[in-house]
N, CA, C and O atoms as CSV, one atom per row, in Angstrom:
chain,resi,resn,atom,element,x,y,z
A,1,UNK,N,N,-11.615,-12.935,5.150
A,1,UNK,CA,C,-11.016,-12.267,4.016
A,1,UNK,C,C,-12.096,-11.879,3.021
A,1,UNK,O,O,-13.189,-12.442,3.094
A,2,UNK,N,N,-11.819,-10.780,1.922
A,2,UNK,CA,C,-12.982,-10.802,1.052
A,2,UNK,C,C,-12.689,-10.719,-0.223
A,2,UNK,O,O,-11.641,-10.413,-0.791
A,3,UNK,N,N,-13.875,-11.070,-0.675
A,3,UNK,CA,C,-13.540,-11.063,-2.016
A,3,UNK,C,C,-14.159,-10.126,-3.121
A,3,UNK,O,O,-15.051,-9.328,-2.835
A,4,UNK,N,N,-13.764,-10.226,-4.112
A,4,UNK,CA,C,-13.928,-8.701,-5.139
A,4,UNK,C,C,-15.196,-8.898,-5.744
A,4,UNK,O,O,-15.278,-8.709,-6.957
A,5,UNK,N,N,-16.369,-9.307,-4.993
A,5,UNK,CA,C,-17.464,-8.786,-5.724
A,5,UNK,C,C,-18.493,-8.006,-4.999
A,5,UNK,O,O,-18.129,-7.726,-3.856
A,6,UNK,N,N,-19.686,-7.565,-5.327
A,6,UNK,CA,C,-20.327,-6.444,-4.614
A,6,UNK,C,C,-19.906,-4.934,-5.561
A,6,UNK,O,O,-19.274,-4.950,-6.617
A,7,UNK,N,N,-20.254,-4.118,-5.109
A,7,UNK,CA,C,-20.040,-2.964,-5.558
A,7,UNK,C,C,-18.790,-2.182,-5.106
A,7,UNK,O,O,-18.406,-2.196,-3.937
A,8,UNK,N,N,-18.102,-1.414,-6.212
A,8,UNK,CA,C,-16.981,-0.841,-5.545
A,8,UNK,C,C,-17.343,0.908,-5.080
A,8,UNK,O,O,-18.034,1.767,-5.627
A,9,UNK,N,N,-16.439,0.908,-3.715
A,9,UNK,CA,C,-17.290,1.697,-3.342
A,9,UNK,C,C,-16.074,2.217,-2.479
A,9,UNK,O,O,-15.829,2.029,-1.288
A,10,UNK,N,N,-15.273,3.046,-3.602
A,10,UNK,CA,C,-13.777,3.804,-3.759
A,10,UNK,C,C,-14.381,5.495,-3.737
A,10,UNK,O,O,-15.383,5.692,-4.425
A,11,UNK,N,N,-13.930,6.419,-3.147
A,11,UNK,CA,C,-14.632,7.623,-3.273
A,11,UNK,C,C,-13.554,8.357,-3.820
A,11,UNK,O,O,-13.817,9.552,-3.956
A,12,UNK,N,N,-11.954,7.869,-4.320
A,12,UNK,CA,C,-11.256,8.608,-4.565
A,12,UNK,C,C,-10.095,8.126,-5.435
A,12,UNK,O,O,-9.314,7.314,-4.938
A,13,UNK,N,N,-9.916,8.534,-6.643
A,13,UNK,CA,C,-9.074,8.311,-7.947
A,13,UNK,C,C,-7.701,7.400,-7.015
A,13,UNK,O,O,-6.912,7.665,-6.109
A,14,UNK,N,N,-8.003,6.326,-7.819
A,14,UNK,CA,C,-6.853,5.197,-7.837
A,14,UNK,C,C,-5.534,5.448,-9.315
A,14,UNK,O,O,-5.928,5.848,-10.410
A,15,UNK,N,N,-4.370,5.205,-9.111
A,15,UNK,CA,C,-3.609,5.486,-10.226
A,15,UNK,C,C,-2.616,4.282,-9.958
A,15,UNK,O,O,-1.912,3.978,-8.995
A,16,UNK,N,N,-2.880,3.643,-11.377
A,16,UNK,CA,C,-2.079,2.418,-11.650
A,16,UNK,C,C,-0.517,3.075,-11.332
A,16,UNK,O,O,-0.012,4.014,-11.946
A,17,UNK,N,N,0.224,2.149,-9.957
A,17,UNK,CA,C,1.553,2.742,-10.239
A,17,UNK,C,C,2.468,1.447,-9.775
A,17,UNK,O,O,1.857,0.778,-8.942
A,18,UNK,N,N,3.322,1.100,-9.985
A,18,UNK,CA,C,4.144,-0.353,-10.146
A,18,UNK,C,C,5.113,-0.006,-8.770
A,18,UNK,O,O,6.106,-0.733,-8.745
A,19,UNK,N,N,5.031,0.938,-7.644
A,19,UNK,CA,C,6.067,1.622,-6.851
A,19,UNK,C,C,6.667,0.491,-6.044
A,19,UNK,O,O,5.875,-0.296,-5.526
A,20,UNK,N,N,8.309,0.262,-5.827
A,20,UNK,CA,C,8.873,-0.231,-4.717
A,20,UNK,C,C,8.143,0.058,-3.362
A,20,UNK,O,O,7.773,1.232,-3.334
A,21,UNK,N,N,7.902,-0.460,-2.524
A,21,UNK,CA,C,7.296,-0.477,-0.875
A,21,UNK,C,C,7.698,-1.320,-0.106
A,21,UNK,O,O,7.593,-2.525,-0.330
A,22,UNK,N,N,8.252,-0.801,0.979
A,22,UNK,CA,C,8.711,-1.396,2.126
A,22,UNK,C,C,7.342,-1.715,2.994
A,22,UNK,O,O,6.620,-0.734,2.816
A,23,UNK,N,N,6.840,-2.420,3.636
A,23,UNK,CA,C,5.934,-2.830,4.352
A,23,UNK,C,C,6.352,-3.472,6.243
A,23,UNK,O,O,7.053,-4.461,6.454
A,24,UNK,N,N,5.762,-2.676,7.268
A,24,UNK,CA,C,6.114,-3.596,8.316
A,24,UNK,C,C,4.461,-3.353,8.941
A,24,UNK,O,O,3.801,-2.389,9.331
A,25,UNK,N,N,4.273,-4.680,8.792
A,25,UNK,CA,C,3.103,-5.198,9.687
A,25,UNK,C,C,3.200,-5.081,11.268
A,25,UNK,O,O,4.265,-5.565,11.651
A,26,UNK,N,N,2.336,-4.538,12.414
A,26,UNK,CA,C,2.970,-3.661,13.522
A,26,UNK,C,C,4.095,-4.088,13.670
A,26,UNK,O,O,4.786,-3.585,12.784
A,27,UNK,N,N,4.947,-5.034,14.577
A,27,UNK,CA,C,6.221,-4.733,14.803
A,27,UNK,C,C,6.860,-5.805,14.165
A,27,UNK,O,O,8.051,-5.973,14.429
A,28,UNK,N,N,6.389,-6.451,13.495
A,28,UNK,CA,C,6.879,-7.221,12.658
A,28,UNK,C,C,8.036,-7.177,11.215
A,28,UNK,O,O,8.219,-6.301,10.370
A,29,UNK,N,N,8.409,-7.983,11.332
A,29,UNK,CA,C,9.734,-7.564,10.524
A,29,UNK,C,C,9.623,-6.779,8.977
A,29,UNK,O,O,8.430,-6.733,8.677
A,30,UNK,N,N,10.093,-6.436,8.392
A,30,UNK,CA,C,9.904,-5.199,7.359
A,30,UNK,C,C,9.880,-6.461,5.773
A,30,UNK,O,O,10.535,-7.495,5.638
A,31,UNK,N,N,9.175,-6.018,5.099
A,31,UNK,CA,C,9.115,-6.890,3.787
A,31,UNK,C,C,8.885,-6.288,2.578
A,31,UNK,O,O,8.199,-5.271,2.688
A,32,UNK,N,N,9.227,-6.570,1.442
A,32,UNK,CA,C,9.035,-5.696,0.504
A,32,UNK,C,C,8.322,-6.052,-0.639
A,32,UNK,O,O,8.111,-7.238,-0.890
A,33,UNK,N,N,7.998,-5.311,-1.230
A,33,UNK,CA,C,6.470,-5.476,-2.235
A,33,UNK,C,C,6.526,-4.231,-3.248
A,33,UNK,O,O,7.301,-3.296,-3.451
A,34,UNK,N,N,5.416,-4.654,-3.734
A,34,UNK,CA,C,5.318,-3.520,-5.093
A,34,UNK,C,C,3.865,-3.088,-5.100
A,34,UNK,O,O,3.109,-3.995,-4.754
A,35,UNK,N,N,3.226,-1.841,-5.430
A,35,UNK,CA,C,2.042,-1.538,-5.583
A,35,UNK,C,C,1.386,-1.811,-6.483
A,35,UNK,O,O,2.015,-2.178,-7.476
A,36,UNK,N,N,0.436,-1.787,-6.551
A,36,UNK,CA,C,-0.628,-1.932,-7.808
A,36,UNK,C,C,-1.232,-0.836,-8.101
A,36,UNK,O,O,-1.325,-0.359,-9.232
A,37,UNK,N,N,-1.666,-0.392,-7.112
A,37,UNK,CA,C,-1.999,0.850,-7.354
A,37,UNK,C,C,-2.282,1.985,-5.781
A,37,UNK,O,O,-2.592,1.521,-4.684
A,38,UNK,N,N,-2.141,3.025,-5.980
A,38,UNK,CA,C,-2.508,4.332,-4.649
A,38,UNK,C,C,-3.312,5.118,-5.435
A,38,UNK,O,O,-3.706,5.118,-6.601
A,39,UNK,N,N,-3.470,5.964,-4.190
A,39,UNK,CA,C,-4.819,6.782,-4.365
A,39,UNK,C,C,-4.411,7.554,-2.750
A,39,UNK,O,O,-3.908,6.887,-1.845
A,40,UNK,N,N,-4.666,8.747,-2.636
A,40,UNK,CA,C,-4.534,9.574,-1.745
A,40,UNK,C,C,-5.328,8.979,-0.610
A,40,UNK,O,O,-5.702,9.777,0.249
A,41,UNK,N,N,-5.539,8.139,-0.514
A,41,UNK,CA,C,-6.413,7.596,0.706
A,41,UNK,C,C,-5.767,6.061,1.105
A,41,UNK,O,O,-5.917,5.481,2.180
A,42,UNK,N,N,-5.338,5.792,0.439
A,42,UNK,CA,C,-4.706,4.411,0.624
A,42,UNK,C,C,-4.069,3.880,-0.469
A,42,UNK,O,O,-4.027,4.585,-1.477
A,43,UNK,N,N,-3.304,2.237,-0.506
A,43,UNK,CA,C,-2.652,1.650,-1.435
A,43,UNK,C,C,-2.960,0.550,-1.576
A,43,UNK,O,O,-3.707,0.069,-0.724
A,44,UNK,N,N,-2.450,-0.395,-2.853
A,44,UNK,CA,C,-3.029,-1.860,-2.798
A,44,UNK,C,C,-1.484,-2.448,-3.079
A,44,UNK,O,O,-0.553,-1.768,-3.511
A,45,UNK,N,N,-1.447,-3.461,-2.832
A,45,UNK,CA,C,0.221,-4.301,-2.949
A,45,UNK,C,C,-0.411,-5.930,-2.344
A,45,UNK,O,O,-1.376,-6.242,-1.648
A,46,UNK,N,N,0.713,-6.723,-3.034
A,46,UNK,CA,C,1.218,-8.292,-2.700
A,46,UNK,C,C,1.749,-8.349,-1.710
A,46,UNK,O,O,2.289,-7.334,-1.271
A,47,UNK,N,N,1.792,-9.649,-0.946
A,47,UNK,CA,C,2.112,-10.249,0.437
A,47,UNK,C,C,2.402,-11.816,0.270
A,47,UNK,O,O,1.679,-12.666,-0.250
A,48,UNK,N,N,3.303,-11.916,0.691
A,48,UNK,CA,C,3.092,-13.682,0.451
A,48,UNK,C,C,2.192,-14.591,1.563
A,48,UNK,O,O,1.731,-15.714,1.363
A,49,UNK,N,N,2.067,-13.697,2.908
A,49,UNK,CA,C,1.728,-13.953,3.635
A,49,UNK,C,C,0.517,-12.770,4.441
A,49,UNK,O,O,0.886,-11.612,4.635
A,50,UNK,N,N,-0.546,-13.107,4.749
A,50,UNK,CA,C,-1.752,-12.105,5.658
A,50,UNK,C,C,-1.935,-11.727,6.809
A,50,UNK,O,O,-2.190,-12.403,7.806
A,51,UNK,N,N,-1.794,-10.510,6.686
A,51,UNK,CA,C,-1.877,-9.685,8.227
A,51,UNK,C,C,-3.383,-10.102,8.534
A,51,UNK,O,O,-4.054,-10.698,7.692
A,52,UNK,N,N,-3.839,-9.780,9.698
A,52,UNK,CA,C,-5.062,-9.335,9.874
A,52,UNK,C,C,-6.064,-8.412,9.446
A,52,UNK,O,O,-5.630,-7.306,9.770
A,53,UNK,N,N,-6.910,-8.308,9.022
A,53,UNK,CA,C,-7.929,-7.383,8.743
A,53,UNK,C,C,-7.871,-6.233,10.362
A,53,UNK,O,O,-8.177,-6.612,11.493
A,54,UNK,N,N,-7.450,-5.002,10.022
A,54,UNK,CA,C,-7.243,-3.912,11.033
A,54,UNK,C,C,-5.934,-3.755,11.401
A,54,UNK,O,O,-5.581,-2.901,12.215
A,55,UNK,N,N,-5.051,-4.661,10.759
A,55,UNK,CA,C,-3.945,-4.808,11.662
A,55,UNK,C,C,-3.386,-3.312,10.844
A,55,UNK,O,O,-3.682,-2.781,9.773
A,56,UNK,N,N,-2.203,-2.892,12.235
A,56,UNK,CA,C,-2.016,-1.385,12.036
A,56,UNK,C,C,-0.679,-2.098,11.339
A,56,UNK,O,O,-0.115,-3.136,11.687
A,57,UNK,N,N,-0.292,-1.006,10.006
A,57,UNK,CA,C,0.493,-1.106,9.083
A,57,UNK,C,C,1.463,0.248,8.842
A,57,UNK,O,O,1.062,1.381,9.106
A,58,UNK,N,N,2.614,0.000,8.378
A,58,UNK,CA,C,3.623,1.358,8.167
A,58,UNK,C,C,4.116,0.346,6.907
A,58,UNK,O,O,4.303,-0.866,6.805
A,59,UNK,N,N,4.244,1.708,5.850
A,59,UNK,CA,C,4.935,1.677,4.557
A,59,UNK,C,C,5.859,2.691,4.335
A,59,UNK,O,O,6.002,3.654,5.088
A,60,UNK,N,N,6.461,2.501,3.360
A,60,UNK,CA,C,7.209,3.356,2.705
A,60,UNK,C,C,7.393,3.251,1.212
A,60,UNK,O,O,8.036,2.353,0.668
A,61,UNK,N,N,6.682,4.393,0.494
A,61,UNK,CA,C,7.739,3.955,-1.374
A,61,UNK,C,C,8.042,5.598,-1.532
A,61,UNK,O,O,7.919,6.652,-0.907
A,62,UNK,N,N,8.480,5.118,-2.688
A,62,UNK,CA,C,9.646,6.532,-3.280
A,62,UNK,C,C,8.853,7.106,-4.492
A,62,UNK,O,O,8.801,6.127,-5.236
A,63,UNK,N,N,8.221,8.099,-5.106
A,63,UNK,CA,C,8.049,8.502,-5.599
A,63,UNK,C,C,9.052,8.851,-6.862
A,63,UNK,O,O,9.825,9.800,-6.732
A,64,UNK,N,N,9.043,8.210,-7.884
A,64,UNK,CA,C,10.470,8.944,-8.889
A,64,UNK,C,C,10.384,10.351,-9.226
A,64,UNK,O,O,9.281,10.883,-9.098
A,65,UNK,N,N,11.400,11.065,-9.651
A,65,UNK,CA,C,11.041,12.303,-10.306
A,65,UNK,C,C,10.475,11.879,-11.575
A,65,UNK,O,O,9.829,12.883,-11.877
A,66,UNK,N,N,10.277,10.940,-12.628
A,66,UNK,CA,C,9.250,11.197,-13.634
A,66,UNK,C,C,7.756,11.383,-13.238
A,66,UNK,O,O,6.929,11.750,-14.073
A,67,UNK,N,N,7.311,11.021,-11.454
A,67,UNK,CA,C,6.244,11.320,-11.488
A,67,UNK,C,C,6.080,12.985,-10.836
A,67,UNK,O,O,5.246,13.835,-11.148
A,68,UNK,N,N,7.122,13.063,-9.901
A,68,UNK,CA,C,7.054,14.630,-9.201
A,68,UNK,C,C,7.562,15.104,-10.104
A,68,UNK,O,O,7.353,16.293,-9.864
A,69,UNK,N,N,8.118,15.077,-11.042
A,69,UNK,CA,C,8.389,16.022,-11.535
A,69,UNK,C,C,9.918,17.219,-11.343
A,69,UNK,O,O,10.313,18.199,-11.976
A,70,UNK,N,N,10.410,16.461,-10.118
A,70,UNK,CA,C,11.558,16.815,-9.187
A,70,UNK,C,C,12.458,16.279,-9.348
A,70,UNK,O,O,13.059,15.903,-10.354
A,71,UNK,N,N,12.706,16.166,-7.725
A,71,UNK,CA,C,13.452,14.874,-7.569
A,71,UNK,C,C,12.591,13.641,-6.978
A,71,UNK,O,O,11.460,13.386,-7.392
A,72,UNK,N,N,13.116,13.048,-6.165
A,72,UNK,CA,C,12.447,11.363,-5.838
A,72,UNK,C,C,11.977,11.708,-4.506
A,72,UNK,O,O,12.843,12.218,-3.794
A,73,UNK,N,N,10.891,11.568,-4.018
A,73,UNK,CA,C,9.811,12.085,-2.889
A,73,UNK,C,C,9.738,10.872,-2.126
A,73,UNK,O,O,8.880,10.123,-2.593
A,74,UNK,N,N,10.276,10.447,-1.209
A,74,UNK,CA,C,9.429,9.521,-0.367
A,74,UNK,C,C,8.467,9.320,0.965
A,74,UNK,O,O,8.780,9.794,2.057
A,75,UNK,N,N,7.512,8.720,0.789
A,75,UNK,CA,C,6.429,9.017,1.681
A,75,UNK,C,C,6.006,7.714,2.972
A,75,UNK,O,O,5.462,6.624,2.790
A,76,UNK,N,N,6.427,8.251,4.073
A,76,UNK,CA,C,6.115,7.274,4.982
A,76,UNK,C,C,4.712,7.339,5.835
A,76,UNK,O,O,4.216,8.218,6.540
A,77,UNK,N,N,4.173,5.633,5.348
A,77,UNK,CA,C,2.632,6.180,5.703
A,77,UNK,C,C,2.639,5.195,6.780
A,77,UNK,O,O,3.547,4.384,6.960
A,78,UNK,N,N,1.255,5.338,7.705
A,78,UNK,CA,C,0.910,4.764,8.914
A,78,UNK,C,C,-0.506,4.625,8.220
A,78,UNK,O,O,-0.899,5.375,7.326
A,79,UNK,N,N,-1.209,3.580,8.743
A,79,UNK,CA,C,-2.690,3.060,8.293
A,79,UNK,C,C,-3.041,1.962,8.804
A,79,UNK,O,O,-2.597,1.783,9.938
A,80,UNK,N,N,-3.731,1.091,8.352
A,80,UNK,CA,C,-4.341,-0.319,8.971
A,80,UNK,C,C,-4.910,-0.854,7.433
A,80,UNK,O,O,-5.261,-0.323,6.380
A,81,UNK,N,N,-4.759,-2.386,8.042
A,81,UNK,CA,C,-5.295,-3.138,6.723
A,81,UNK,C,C,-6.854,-3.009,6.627
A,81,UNK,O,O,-7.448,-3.204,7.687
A,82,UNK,N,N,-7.561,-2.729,5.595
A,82,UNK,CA,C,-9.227,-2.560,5.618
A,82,UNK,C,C,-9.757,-4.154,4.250
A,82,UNK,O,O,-10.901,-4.387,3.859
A,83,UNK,N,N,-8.883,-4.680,3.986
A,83,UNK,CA,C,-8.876,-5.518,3.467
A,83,UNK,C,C,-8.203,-6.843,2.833
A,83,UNK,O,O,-7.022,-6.498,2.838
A,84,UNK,N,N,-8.221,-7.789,2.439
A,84,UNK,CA,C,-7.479,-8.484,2.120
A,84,UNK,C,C,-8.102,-9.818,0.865
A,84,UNK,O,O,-9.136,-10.458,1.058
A,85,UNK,N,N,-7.266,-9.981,-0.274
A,85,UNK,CA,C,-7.618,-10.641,-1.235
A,85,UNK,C,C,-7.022,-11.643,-1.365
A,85,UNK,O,O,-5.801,-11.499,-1.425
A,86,UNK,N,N,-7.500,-12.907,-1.456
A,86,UNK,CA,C,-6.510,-13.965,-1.349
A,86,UNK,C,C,-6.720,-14.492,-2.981
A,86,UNK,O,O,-7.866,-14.749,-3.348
A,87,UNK,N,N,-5.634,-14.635,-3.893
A,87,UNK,CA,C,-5.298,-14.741,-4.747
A,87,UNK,C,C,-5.122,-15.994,-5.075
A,87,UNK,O,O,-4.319,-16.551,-4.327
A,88,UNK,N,N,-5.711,-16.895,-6.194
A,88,UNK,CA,C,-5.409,-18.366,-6.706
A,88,UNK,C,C,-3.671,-19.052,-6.925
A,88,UNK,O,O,-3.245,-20.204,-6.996
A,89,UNK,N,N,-3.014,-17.702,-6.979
A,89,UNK,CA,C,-1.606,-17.977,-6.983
A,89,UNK,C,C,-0.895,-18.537,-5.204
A,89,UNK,O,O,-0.016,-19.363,-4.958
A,90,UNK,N,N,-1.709,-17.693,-4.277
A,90,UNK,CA,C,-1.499,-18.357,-2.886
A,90,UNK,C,C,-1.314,-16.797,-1.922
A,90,UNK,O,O,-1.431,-16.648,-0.705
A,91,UNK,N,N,-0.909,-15.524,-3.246
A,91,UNK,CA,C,-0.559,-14.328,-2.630
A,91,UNK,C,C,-1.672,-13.685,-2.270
A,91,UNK,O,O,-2.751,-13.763,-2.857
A,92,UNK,N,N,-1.370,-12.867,-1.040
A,92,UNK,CA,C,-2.439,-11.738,-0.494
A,92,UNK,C,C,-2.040,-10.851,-1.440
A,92,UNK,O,O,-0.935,-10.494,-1.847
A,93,UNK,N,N,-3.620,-10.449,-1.819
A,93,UNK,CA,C,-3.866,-8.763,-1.833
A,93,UNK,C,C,-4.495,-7.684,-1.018
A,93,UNK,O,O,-5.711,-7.489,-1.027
A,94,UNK,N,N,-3.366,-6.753,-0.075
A,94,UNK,CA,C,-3.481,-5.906,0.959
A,94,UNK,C,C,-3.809,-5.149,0.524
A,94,UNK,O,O,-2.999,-4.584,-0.212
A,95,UNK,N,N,-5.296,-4.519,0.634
A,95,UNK,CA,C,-5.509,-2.837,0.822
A,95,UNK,C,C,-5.362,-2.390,2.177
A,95,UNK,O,O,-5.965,-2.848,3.147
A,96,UNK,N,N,-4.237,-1.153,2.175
A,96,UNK,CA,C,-4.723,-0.507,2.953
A,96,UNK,C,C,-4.885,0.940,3.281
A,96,UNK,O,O,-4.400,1.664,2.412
A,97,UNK,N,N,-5.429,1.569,4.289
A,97,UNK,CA,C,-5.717,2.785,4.360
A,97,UNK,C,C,-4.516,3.352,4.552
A,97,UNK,O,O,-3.542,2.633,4.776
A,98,UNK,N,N,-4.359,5.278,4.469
A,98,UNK,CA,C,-3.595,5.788,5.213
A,98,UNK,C,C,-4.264,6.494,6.044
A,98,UNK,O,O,-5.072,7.383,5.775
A,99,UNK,N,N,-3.873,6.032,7.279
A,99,UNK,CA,C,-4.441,7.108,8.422
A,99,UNK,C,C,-3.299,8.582,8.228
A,99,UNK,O,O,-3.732,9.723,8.065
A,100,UNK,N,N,-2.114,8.302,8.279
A,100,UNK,CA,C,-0.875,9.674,8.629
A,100,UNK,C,C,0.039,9.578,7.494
A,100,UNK,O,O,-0.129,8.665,6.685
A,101,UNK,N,N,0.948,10.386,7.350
A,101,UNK,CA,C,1.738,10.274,5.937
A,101,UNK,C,C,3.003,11.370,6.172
A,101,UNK,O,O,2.576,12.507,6.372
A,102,UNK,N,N,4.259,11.269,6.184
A,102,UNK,CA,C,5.305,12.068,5.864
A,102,UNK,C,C,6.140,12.133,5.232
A,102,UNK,O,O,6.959,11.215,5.198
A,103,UNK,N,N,6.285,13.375,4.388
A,103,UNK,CA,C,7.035,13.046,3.196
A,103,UNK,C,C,8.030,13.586,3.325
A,103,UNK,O,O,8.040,14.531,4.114
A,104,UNK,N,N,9.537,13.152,2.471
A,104,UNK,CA,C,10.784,13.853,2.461
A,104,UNK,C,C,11.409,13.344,1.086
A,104,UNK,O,O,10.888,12.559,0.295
A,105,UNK,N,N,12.591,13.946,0.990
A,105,UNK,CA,C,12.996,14.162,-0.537
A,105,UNK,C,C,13.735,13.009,-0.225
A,105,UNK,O,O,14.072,12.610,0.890
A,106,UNK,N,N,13.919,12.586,-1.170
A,106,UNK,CA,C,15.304,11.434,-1.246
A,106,UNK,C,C,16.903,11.889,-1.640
A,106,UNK,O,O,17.324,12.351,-2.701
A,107,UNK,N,N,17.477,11.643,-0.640
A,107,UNK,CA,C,19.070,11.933,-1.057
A,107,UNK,C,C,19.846,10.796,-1.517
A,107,UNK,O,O,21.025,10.944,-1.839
């Protein structure tokens, strides 16, 4: 697991966002969490429990219309874990990438 020191070495704007996320670790059962923050390249969120470092990951959160500007956007991503923070409280902190991403409106 690693931990948050060294240099950060993010190539692309992170935005504090608090979003609902569904999480299923490969076929593992679906769990839900909240973000900390995304960034067009990936997301960060809580776990009570740790995948593997690589392990392939599928999410889902909803975009509200106060941020589109619309209506409520939701985006289903595919990626892998590229990291993991283990927290003094006992919780993981999952980064992970998005490899693929599809979005649809919410009805």
């Amino acid at each position: 697991m690693s931990t948050k020191t060294g240099a950060d070495k993010r190539t692309t704007r992170r935005l504090p966002l608090a979003l609902p996320v569904k999480v299923r670790v490969k076929a593992d059962n679906e769990l839900t969490s909240e973000t900390v923050d995304v960034s067009a390249r990936g997301v960060f969120f809580y776990l009570e429990s740790a995948p593997d470092e690589g392990s392939e990951v599928e999410f889902t959160l909803t975009l509200p219309p106060e941020i589109t500007l619309t209506e409520a956007l939701r985006i289903h991503c595919s990626g892998r874990v590229i990291r993991i923070d283990r927290e003094p409280s006992g919780r993981f902190g999952i980064a992970a990438a998005i490899d693929k991403y599809d979005l649809s409106a919410e009805n």
